[in-house]
C-alpha positions in Angstrom: 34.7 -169.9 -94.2 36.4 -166.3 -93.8 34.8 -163.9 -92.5 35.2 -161.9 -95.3 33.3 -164.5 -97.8 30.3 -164.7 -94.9 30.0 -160.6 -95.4 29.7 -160.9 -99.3 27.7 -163.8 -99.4 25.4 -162.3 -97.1 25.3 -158.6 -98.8 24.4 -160.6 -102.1 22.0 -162.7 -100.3 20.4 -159.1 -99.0 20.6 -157.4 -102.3 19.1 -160.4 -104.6 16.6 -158.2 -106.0 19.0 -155.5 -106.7 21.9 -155.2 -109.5 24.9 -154.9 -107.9 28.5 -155.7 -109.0 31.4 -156.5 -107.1 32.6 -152.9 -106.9 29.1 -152.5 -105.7 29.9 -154.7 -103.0 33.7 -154.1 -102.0 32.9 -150.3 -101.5 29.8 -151.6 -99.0 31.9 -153.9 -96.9 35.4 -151.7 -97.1 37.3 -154.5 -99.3 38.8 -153.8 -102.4 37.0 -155.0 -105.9 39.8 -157.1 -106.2 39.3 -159.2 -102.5 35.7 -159.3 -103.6 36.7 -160.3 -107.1 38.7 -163.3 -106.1 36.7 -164.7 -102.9 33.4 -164.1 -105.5 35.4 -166.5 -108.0 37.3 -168.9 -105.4 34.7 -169.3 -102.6 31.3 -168.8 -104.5 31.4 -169.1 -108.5 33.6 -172.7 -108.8 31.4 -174.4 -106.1 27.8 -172.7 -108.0 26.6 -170.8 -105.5 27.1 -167.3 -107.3 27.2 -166.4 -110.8 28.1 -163.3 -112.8 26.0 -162.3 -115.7 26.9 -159.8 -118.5 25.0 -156.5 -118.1 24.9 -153.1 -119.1 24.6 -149.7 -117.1 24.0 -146.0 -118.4 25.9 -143.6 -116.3 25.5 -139.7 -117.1 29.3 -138.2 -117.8 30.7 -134.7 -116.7 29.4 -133.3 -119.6 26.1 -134.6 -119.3 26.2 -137.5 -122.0 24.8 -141.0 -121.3 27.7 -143.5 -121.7 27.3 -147.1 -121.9 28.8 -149.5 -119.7 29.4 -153.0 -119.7 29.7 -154.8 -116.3 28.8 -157.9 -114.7 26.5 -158.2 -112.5 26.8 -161.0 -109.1 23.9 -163.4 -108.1 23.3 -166.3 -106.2 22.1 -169.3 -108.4 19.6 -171.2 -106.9 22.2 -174.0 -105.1 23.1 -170.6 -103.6 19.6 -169.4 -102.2 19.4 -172.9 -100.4 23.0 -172.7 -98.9 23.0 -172.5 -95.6 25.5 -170.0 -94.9 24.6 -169.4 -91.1 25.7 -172.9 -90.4 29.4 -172.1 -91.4 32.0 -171.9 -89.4 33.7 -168.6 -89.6 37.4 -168.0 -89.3 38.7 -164.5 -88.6 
């Protein structure tokens, strides 16, 4: 596994209670939303370990309006609570 896919499975793993999306977690680890985007899809979502689910977010404009936003929000499914990420071998 790349290092890189170890850090975001392990920030979602840390954040499970939280919503966070993968712009959320490129601007934690210093990746871009697209890195995260693809390794999200390639390593976690097409194996079922992660998931995305459709959310919404309010987020208070320059002008002081509330404006809706749709995003998706990353999660492990359950096959990827059990996963055993810490037995992985990691390649830099």
């Amino acid at each position: 596994m790349k290092r890189n896919a170890y850090n975001i499975f392990n920030y979602v793993k840390r954040h499970e209670e939280d919503y966070i999306t993968a712009s959320d977690i490129a601007e934690a680890l210093g990746l871009t939303r697209k890195s995260v985007d693809c390794t999200i899809t390639m390593a976690f979502q097409k194996v079922g370990l992660m998931k995305r689910e459709a959310a919404e977010i309010e987020i208070e404009r320059e002008d002081g309006k509330i404006e809706v936003k749709p995003v998706k929000i990353i999660q492990l499914t359950d096959e990827g609570r059990e996963y055993p990420i810490d037995e992985q071998p990691i390649e830099d």
